[in-house]
C-alpha positions in Angstrom: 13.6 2.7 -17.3 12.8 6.2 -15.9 14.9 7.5 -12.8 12.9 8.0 -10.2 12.5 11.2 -8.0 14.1 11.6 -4.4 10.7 11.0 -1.9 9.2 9.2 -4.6 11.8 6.7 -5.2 11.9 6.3 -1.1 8.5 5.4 -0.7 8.9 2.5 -3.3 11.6 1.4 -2.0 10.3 1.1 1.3 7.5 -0.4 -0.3 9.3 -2.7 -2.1 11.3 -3.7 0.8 7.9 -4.2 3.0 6.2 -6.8 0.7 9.5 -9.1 0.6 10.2 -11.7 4.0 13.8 -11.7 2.1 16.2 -9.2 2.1 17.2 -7.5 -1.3 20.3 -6.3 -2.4 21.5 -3.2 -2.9 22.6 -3.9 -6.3 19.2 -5.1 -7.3 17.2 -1.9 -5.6 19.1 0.2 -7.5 18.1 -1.6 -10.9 14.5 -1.3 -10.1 15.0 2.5 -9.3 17.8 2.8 -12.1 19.9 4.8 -10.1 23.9 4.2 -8.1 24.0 1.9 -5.4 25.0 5.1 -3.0 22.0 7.1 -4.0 20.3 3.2 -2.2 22.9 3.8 0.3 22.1 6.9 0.9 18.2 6.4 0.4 18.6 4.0 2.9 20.3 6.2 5.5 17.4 8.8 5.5 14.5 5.8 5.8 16.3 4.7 8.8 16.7 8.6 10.2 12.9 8.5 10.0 12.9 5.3 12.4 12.0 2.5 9.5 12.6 -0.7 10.7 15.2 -1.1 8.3 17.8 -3.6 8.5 21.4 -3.6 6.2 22.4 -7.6 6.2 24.5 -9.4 4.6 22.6 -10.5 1.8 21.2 -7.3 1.4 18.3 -4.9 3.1 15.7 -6.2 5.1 12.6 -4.4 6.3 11.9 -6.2 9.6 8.0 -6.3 11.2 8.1 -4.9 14.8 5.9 -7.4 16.5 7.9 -10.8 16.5 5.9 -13.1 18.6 7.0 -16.1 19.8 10.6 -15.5 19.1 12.8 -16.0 21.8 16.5 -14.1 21.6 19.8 -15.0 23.7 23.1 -13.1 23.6 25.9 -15.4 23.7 29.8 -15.3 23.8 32.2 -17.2 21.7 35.8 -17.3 21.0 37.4 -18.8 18.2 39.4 -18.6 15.0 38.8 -17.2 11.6 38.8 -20.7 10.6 36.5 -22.0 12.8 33.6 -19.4 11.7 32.0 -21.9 9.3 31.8 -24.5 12.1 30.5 -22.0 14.6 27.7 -20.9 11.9 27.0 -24.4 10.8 26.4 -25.4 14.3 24.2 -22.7 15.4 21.7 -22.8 12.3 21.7 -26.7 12.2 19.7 -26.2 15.2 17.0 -24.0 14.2 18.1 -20.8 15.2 19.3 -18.1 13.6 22.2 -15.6 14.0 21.2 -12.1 14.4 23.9 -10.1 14.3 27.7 -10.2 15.4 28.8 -7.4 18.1 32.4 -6.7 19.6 33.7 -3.9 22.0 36.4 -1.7 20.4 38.5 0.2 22.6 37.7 3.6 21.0 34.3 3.4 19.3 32.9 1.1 21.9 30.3 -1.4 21.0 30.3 -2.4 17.5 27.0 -4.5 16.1 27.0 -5.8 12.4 23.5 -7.4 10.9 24.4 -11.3 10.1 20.2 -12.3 10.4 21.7 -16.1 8.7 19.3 -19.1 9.3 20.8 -22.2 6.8 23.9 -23.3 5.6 23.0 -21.5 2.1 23.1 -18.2 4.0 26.3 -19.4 6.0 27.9 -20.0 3.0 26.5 -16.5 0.7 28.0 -14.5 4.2 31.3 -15.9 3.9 31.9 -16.1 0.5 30.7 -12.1 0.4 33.3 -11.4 3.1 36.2 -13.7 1.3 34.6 -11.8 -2.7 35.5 -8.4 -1.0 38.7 -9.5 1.2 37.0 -8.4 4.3 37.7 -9.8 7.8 35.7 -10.9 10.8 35.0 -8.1 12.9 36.5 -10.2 15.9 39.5 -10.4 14.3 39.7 -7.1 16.3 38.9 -8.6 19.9 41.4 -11.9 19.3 38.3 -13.8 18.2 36.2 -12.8 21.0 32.2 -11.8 19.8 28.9 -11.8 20.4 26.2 -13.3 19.0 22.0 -12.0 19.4 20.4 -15.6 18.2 17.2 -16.7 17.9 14.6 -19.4 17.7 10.7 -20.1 18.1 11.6 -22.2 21.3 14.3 -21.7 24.0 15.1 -25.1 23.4 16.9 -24.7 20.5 18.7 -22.0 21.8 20.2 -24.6 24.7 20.6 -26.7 22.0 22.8 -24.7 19.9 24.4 -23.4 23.2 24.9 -26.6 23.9 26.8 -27.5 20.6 29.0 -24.5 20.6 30.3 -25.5 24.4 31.3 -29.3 23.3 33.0 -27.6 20.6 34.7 -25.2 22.7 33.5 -22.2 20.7 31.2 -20.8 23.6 32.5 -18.5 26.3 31.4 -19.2 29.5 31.8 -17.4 33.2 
């Protein structure tokens, strides 16, 4: 396969990324454009300076469609173990919704927010065995296992539902 050219490579890529609803890895964009995964990284970087809706997630990148109608989003707090992050995934996504992202304060860079976008168990389970695979840890681990959670659903039910689940459990923070 031929490597492809800086701006040229770019605009496949972001075409690429456009006709997918799934997100594709980094490993895989670079064997389509038979380049390194850093010149994707990188590639990335400069689609996202130019304000593409762009999206790094766990299971790879993710070109997301502004307009998302009928979609309702709630921030939530929870507090738990390392151990306990299957459960807390498991019981949000057996409800419908999906978890956005993970975000925690850190006392010198401030807010920090990490794409999750996981909707099934499948995804629950290709997020953590990623994390275990490259012997990373939970980003609350630097909070004492308190983190937020963006979720979201088609209905506002489910939301209260999952919120719901998460406080019998007594993984949801409340005032």
């Amino acid at each position: 396969m031929k490597k492809m050219l800086g701006e040229k490579r770019r605009l496949e890529l972001l075409n690429l990324l456009k006709q997918q609803k799934r997100p594709i890895t980094g490993t895989d964009l670079a064997k389509h454009a038979n380049v390194s995964r850093q010149v994707i990284v990188n590639d990335m970087n400069l689609l996202k300076a130019r304000n593409e809706p762009i999206m790094a997630t766990s299971q790879g990148y993710l070109y997301i469609e502004e307009q998302r109608t009928g979609i309702f989003e709630r921030k939530i707090v929870c507090m738990h173990t390392g151990e306990q992050t299957r459960e807390e995934l498991y019981t949000i996504v057996d409800c419908g919704v999906t978890i956005e992202n993970v975000i925690v304060e850190h006392p010198v860079y401030g807010e920090i927010t990490a794409s999750i976008r996981v909707s099934n168990r499948l995804e629950a389970d290709l997020f953590l065995e990623k994390l275990a695979d490259t012997n990373a840890n939970f980003l609350s681990t630097l909070t004492g296992g308190t983190h937020l959670h963006v979720i979201s659903a088609p209905s506002e039910e489910l939301l209260d539902r999952a919120s719901d689940r998460l406080r019998e459990k007594g993984i949801l923070v409340e005032n």
